[in-house]
C-alpha positions in Angstrom: -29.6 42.5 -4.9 -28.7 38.6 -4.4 -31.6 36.8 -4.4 -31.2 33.9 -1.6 -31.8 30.3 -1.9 -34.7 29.0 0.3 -33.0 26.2 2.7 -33.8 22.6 1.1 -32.3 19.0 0.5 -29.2 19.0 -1.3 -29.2 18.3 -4.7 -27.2 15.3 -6.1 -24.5 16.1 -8.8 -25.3 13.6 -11.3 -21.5 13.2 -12.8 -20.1 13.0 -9.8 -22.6 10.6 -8.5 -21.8 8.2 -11.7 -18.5 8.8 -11.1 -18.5 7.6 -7.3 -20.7 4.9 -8.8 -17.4 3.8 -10.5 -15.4 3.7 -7.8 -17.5 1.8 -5.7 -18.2 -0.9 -8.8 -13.9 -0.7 -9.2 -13.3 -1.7 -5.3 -16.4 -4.3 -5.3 -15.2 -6.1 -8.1 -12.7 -9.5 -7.8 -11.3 -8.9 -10.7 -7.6 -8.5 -10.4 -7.2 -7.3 -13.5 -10.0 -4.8 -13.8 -13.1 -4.3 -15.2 -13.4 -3.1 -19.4 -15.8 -0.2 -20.1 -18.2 -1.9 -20.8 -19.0 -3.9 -17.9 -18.8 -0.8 -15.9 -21.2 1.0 -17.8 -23.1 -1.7 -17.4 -22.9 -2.2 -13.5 -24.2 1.4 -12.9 -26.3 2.2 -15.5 -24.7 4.2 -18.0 -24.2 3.7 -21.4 -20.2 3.2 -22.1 -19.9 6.8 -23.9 -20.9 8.3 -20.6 -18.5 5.6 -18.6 -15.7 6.0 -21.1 -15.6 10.1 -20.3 -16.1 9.6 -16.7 -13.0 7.5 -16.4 -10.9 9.5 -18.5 -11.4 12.1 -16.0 -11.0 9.8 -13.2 -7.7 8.6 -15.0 -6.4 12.1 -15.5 -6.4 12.4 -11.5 -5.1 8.9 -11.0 -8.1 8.1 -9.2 -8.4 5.0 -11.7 -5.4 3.2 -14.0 -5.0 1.1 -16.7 -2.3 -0.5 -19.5 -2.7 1.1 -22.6 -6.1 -0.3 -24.0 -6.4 -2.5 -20.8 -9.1 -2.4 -18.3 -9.5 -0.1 -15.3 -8.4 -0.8 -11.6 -8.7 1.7 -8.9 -5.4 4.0 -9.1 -2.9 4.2 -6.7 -3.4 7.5 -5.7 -5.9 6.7 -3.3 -3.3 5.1 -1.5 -1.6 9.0 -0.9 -5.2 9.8 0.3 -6.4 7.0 2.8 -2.7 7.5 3.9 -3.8 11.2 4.7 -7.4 9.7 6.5 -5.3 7.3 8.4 -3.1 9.8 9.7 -6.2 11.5 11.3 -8.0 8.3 11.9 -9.6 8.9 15.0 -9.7 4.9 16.3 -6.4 4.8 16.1 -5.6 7.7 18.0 -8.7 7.3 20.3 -7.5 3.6 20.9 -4.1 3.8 21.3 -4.3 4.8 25.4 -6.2 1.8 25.9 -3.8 -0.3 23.5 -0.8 0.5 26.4 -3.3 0.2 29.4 -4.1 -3.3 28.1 -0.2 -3.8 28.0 0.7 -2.8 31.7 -2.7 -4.4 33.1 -1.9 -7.8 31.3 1.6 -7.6 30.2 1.1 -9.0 26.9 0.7 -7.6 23.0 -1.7 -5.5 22.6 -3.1 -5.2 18.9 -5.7 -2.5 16.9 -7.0 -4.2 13.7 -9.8 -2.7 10.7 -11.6 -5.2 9.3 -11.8 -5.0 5.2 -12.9 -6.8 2.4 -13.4 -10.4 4.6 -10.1 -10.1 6.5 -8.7 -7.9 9.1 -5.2 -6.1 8.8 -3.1 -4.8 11.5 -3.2 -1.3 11.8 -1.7 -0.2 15.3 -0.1 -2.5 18.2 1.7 -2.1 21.5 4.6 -4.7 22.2 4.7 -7.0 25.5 7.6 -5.4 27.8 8.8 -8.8 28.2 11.9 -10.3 26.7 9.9 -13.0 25.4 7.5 -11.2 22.8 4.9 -11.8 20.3 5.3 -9.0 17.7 2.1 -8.0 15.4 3.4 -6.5 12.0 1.6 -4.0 10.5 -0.5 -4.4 7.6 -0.5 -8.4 8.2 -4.1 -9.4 7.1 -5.5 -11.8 9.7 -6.2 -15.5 8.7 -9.7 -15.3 9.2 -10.6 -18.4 10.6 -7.2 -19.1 12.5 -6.8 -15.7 14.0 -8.7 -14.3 17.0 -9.0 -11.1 14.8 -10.5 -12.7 11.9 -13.4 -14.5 14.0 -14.3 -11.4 15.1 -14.7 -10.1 11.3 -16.4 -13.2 10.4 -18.6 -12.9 13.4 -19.3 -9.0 13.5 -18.8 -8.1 9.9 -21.7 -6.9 8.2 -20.5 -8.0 4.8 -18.6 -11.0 5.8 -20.5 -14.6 4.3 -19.3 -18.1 5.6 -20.1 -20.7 3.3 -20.5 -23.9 4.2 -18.3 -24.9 1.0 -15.5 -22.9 2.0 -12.1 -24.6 2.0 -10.8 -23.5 5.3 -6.7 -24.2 5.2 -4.8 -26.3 8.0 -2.0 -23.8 9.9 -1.6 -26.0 12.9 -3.3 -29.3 13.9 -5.7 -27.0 16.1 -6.7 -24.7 13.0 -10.8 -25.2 12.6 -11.2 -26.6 8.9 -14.7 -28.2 9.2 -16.8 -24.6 8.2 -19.8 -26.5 10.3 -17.5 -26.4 13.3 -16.4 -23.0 12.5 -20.1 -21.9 12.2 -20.8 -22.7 15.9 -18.1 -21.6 17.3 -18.5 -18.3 15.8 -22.1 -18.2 17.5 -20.2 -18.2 20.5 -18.1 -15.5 19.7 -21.3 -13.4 19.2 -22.4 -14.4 22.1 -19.5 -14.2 24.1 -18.2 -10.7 22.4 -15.0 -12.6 22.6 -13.1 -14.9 20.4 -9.6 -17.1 21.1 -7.6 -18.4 19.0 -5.0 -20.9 21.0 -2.5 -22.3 18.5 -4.8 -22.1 15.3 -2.3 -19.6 13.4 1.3 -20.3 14.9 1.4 -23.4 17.1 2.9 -21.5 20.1 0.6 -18.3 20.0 -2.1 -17.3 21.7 -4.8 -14.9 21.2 -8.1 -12.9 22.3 -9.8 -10.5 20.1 -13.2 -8.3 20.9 -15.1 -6.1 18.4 -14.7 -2.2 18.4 -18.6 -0.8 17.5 -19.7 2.0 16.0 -23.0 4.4 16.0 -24.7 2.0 14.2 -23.6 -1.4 16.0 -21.7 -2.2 13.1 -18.0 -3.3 13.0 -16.1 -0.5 12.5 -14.4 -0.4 9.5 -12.0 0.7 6.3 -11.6 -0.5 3.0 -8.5 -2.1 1.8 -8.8 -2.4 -1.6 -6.1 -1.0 -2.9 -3.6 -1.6 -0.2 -4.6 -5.4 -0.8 -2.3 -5.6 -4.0 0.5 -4.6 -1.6 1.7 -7.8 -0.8 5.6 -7.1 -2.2 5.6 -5.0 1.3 5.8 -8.4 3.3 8.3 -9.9 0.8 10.8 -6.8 0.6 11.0 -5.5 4.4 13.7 -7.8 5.1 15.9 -6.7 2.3 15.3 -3.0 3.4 16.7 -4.0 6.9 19.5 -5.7 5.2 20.2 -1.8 3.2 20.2 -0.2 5.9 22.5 -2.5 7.9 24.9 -2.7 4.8 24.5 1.4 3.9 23.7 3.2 7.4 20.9 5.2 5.1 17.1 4.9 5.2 15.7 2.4 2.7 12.3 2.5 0.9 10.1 0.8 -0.8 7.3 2.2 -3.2 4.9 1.1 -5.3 4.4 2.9 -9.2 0.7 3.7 -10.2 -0.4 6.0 -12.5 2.5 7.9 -13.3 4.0 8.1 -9.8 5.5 5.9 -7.4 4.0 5.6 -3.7 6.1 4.9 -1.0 4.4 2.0 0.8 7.2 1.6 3.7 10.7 2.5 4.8 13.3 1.5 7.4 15.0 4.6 8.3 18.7 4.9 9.4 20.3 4.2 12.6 22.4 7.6 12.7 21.5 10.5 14.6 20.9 12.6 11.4 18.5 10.5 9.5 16.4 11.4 6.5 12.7 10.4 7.3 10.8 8.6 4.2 6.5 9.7 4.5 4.4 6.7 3.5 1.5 7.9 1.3 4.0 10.3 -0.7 3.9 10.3 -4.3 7.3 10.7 -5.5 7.7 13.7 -8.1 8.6 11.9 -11.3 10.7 14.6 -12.8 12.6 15.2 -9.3 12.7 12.2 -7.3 14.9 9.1 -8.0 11.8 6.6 -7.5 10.0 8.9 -9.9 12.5 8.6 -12.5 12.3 4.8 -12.1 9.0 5.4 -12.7 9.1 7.0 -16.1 12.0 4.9 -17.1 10.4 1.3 -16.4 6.7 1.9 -16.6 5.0 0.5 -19.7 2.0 2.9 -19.0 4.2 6.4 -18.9 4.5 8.1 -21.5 6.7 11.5 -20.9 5.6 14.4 -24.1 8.8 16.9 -24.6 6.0 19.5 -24.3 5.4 18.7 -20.6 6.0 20.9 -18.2 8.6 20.5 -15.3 8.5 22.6 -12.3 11.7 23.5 -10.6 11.7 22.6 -7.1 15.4 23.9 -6.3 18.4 24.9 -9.0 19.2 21.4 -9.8 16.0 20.5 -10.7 15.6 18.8 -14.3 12.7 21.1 -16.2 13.8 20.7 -19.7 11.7 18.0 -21.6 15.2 16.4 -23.9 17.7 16.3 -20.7 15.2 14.6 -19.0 14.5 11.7 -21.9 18.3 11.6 -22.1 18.5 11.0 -18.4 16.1 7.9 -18.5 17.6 5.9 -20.9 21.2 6.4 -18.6 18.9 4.7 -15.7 17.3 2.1 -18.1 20.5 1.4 -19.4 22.5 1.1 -15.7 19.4 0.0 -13.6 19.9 3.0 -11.2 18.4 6.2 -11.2 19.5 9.1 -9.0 18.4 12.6 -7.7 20.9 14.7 -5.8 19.3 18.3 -4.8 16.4 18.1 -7.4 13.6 17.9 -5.1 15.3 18.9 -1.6 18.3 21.0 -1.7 19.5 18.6 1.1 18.6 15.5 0.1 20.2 12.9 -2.5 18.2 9.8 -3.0 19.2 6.4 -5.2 16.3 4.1 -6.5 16.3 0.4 -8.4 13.2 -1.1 -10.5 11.6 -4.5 -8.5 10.4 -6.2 -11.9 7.5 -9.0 -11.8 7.3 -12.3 -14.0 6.3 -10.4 -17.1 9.4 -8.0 -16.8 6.8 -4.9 -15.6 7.9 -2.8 -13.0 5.9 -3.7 -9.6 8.4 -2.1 -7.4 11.0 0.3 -6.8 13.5 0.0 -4.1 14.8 3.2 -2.6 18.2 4.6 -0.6 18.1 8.5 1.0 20.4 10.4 3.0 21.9 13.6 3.7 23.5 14.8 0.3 26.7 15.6 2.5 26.8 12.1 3.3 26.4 10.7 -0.3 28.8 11.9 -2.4 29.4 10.3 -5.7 32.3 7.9 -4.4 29.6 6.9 -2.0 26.6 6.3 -4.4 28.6 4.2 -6.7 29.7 2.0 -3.6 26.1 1.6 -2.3 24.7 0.4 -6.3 25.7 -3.1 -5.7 23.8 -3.6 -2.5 20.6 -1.8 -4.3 20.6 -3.8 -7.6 21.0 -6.8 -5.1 17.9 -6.0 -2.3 15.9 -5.3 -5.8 16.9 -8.2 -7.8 16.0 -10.4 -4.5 12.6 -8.6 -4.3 11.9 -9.4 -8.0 13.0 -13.0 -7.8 11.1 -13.5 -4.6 7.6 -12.4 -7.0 8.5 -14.7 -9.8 10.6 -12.0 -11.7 14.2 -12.0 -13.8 15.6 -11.0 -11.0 18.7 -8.2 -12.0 18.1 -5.4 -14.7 20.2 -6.0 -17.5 22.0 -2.7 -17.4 25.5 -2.5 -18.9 27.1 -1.0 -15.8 25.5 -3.9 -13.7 
């Protein structure tokens, strides 16, 4: 007979509660870089033998990254999973009726915004229906003392400190810089539940922002942590519209993390048969042609000939030695390819972004319809990838072009 458990307070999981601990102390910190062991053990508690293991773990799900004998920083696949939360978010969808009745009562822009770590980014909007429009972009942080949206973080945010020392940059000749000044007038925002911001940001913009409260009163809220090194976003867009408008196929952009590549945005393509890029998705590194810029360019990926690769359709790569032999071809031209190896249907061309230090911070993307990219048509579009990537990588302090010896 099964003995039943009398009905009491859950118990805590101690490893996983260190482990969370880790996390937390990961997306608190400043640090850019990331924090060593040690500090961590020390910020929850632990010695660094207990830290060291509970990052390894953390590592091995890519909940956590790091160079080889570098510090930690949170790993990119939480990116794939607040993608998955956001898809579900229910403000978003609760406040996206209200979003278009704000548009047709007042005929202007109407904007959804999550405050984060002291700044508020973009995260739905409805455009104006007139020919004259102010476009929000999504993922744009908010200035925080020049935007209507940011004075509502600073004035509603539970975590959100004004210092009286704070250097408060000049946009416009109306942007507040005195933090005294900014001080009061974010009293009246608070008292108001209302805050302007009339030519603070961009000298011919206006805007009105009001706080969205949760159970508790508070701001409601989602961290942005990780999406806050995504910066390269902003600076590659225009060069995935340019793709698109030179190749007629969707263009992406994704980010590499701990051995895979996360697409971060896409432009798809104007025909009527378009393949559709999923932001969030890791790439398959074996399978994908962002995935094999990712193992060819990443310092931190190492790939063991005992590995195992699954087959996703016939033309699949799965053995170990083809594979290595394949990424030196893409170091060596720049370009890496996947044509029916994750989709039967789908043929994909990808390009490393490279950052100041040579690194790979990016990888520039091109998908279609295999019928529709057949090798003649792959070797034409190269030149315009190299070029958006190069670009990109110049644009973030980079050498610009791989030196490939196709190139």
């Amino acid at each position: 007979m099964t003995a039943s458990r009398a009905a009491g307070p859950r118990r805590e999981v101690g490893s996983v509660a260190r482990a969370v601990a880790l996390l937390d102390a990961l997306g608190e910190s400043e640090a850019e870089a990331g924090l060593g062991v040690n500090e961590l053990a020390r910020r929850i508690g632990v010695n660094p033998s207990t830290a060291s293991r509970l990052l390894a773990t953390l590592e091995q799900a890519r909940l956590v990254e790091r160079a080889p004998g570098g510090p930690y920083r949170l790993g990119l696949k939480l990116v794939a999973l607040s993608d998955r939360v956001l898809a579900r978010l229910d403000v978003r969808e609760r406040a996206r009726p209200w979003l278009v009745m704000l548009v047709e009562e007042t005929g202007e822009t109407a904007t959804l915004s999550i405050p984060g770590a002291g700044e508020a980014i973009t995260v739905d909007f409805v455009p104006a229906p007139s020919s004259v429009v102010s476009m929000a972009r999504l993922g744009r942080p908010s200035v925080s003392h020049a935007t209507a949206a940011g004075k509502v973080m600073l004035a509603f945010g539970d975590d959100v400190a004004l210092s009286r020392e704070s250097e408060l940059t000049a946009y416009t000749e109306r942007t507040i810089t005195d933090p005294d000044a900014l001080v009061r007038s974010l009293a009246v925002v608070r008292e108001r539940g209302i805050a302007e911001a009339v030519g603070e940001r961009e000298p011919d913009l206006a805007a009105m922002a009001a706080p969205v409260l949760g159970r508790a009163g508070e701001l409601v809220a989602l961290s942005d942590r990780v999406l806050a090194r995504l910066d390269v976003r902003e600076r590659a867009r225009p060069w995935l519209v340019m793709l698109v408008e030179e190749t007629g196929e969707t263009a992406t952009l994704s980010i590499p993390g701990a051995g895979e590549a996360i697409t971060v945005d896409f432009v798809p393509a104007p025909s009527s048969v378009v393949s559709m890029a999923r932001l969030g998705r890791p790439s398959i590194s074996h399978a994908t042609a962002a995935g094999k810029v990712m193992l060819a360019f990443g310092a931190d990926v190492a790939l063991s000939r005992e590995s195992e690769l699954t087959a996703y359709t016939e033309r699949t790569v799965t053995d170990p030695d083809t594979l290595v032999r394949s990424l030196a071809v893409v170091r060596e031209r720049g370009i890496a390819e996947a044509v029916g190896e994750r989709e039967p249907d789908l043929a994909a061309m990808a390009a490393p972004v490279l950052g100041r230090a040579g690194e790979l911070v990016a990888i520039i993307g091109l998908q279609g319809p295999a019928g529709r990219l057949p090798s003649s048509k792959r070797r034409a579009l190269e030149a315009p990838l190299r070029r958006a990537a190069a670009e990109v990588g110049r644009l973030l302090g980079g050498p610009g072009a791989v030196d490939s010896g196709s190139g």
